[in-house]
KEVEXSE-391621 format. One record per residue (C-alpha): residue number from 1; x negated, y, z. Coordinates in steps of 0.1 Angstrom, whole numbers, padded with zeros to 4 digits. Layout:
! KEVEXSE-391621
resi, X, Y, Z
NUM, X, Y, Z
...
This chain:
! KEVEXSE-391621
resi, X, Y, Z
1, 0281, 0288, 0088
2, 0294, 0265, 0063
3, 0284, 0232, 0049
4, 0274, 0226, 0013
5, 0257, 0198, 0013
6, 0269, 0169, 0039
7, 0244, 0146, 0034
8, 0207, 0160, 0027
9, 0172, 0155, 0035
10, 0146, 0178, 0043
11, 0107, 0165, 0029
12, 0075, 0184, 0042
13, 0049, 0173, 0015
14, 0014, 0167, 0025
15, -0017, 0150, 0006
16, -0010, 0117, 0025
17, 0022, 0116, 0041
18, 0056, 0128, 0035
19, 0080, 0135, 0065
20, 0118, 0130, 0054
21, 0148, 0138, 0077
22, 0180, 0132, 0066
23, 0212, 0151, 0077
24, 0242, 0139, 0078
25, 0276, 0157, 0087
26, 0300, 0128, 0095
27, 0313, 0111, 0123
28, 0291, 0112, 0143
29, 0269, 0134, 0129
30, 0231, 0123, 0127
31, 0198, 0130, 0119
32, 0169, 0104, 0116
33, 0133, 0113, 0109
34, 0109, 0086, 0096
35, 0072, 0091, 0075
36, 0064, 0077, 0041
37, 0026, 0077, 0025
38, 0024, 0092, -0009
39, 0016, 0064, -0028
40, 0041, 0051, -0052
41, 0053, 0019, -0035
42, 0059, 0045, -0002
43, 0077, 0075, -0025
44, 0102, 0045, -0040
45, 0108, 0032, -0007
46, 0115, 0072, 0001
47, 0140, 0070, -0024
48, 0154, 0043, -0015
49, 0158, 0050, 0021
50, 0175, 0089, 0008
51, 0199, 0067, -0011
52, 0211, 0041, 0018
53, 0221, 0077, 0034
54, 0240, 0090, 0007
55, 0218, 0119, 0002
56, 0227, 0145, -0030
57, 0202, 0169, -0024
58, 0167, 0168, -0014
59, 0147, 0199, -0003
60, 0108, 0196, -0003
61, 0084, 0221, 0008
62, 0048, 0218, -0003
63, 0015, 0237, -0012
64, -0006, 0230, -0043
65, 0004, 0198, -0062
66, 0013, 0174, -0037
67, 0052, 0177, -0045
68, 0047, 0163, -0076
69, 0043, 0132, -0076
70, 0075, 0131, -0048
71, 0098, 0154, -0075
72, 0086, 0126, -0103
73, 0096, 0095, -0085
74, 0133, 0118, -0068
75, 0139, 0132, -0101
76, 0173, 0122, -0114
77, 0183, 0100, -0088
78, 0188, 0136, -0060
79, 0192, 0170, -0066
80, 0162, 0188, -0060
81, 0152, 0221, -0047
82, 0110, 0229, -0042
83, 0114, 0257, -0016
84, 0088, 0278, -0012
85, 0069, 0276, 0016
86, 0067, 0314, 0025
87, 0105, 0321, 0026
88, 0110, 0290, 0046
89, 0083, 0293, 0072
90, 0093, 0326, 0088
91, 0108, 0312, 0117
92, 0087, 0304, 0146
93, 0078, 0282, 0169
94, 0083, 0246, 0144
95, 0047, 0233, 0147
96, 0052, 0197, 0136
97, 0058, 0179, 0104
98, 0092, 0167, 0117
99, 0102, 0199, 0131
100, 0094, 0212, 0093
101, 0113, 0184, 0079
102, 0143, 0191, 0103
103, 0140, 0225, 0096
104, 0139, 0222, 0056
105, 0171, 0201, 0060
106, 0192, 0225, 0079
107, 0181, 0254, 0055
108, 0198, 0235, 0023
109, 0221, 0220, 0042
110, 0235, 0256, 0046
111, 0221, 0266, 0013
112, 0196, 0288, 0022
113, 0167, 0278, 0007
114, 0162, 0296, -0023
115, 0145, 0270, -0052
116, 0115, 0273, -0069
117, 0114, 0272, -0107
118, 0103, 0236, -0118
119, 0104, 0236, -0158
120, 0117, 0205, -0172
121, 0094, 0175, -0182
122, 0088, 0180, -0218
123, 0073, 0218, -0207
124, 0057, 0202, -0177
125, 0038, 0182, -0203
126, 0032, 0208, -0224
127, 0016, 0231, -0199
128, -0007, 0204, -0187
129, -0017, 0195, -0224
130, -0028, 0235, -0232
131, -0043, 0240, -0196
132, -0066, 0207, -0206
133, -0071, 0225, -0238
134, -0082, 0255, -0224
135, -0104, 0243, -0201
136, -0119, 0221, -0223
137, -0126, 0248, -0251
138, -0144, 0272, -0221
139, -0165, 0241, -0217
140, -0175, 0239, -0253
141, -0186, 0276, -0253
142, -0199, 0270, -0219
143, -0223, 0249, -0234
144, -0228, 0260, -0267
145, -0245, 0296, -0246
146, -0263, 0270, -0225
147, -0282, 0257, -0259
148, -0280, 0293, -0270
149, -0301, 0306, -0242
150, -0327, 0278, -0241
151, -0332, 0280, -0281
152, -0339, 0315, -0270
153, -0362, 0308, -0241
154, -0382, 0291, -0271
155, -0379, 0321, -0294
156, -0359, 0304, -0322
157, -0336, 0328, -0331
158, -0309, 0307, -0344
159, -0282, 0327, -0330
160, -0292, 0353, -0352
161, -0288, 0335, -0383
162, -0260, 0314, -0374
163, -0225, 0323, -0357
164, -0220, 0292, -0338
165, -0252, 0267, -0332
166, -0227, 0239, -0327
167, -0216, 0238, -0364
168, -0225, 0210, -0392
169, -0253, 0231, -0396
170, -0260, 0244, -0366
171, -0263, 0213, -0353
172, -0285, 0200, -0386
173, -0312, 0228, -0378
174, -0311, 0212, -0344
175, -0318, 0179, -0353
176, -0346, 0188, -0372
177, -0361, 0211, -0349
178, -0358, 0180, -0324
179, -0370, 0155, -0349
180, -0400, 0181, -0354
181, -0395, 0197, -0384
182, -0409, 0223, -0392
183, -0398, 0235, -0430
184, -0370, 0249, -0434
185, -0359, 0232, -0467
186, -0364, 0198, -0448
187, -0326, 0204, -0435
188, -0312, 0213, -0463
């Protein structure tokens, strides 16, 4: 099988360590293994170490978010590929971090690993920002029911009168119920 990438390095991704191997087809040909933790002083000395090898392209292989932080600090210095980890882990028999590694770097070596779609930085951003947004506005209603049921509990009916008890006034009726009102034209 051909070559397409001389000089590469395989990365298997974890929470707290990354194991690298880098691959290089020259003479002699080597392979040299070594493990970096994921904090950021560890994933520049990563890079470094890639570079001092001449490494083009970088394969990782990783579950959840882990790669992330690895593909920020890589990113523009390597070419990078995010394999999957079910296409890459059907061969058996590789049950350590550096076999993975070794493994990961033969794969694109040969280019065989087929990459996973990583959108570009600006749409990375934007993703997060309307995920946070999201999650944020289920929280609003999450609570607004929460006040909703215990105004109910109580038998004030607000929900019947208003749409939302979180509005300006909404949340003036509240106030006043709390401060002990109890005539309506008090919150007016």
């Amino acid at each position: 099988m051909d070559v397409l990438y001389p000089r590469c390095a395989g990365l298997d991704v974890h929470k707290d360590t990354v194991v690298a191997c880098v691959r290089c087809v020259s003479s002699p040909p080597h392979r040299e293994t070594r493990s970096f933790a994921t904090t950021t002083q560890a994933l520049l000395e990563l890079s470094e170490w890639l570079s001092s090898h001449g490494c083009t392209h970088v394969a990782m292989e990783a579950t959840g978010i882990y790669w992330r932080p690895v593909w920020h600090i890589l990113e523009g210095q390597f070419e990078l590929v995010l394999a999957n980890a079910q296409h890459i882990k059907n061969v058996p028999g590789r049950k350590t971090d550096v076999n993975d590694a070794m493994w990961i770097a033969d794969l694109l070596a040969h280019g065989l690993i087929r990459a996973s779609f990583v959108p570009p930085a600006p749409i990375q951003e934007l993703r997060d920002l309307t995920r946070t947004r999201k999650q944020l506005v289920r929280e609003i209603a999450q609570h607004s029911l929460r006040i909703q049921k215990v105004l109910e509990d109580a038998n004030v009916k607000l929900g019947s009168v208003l749409s939302d008890v979180l509005t300006v006034s909404g949340r003036a009726i509240l106030g006043a119920i709390i401060a002990g009102e109890s005539e309506p034209r008090a919150v007016g």
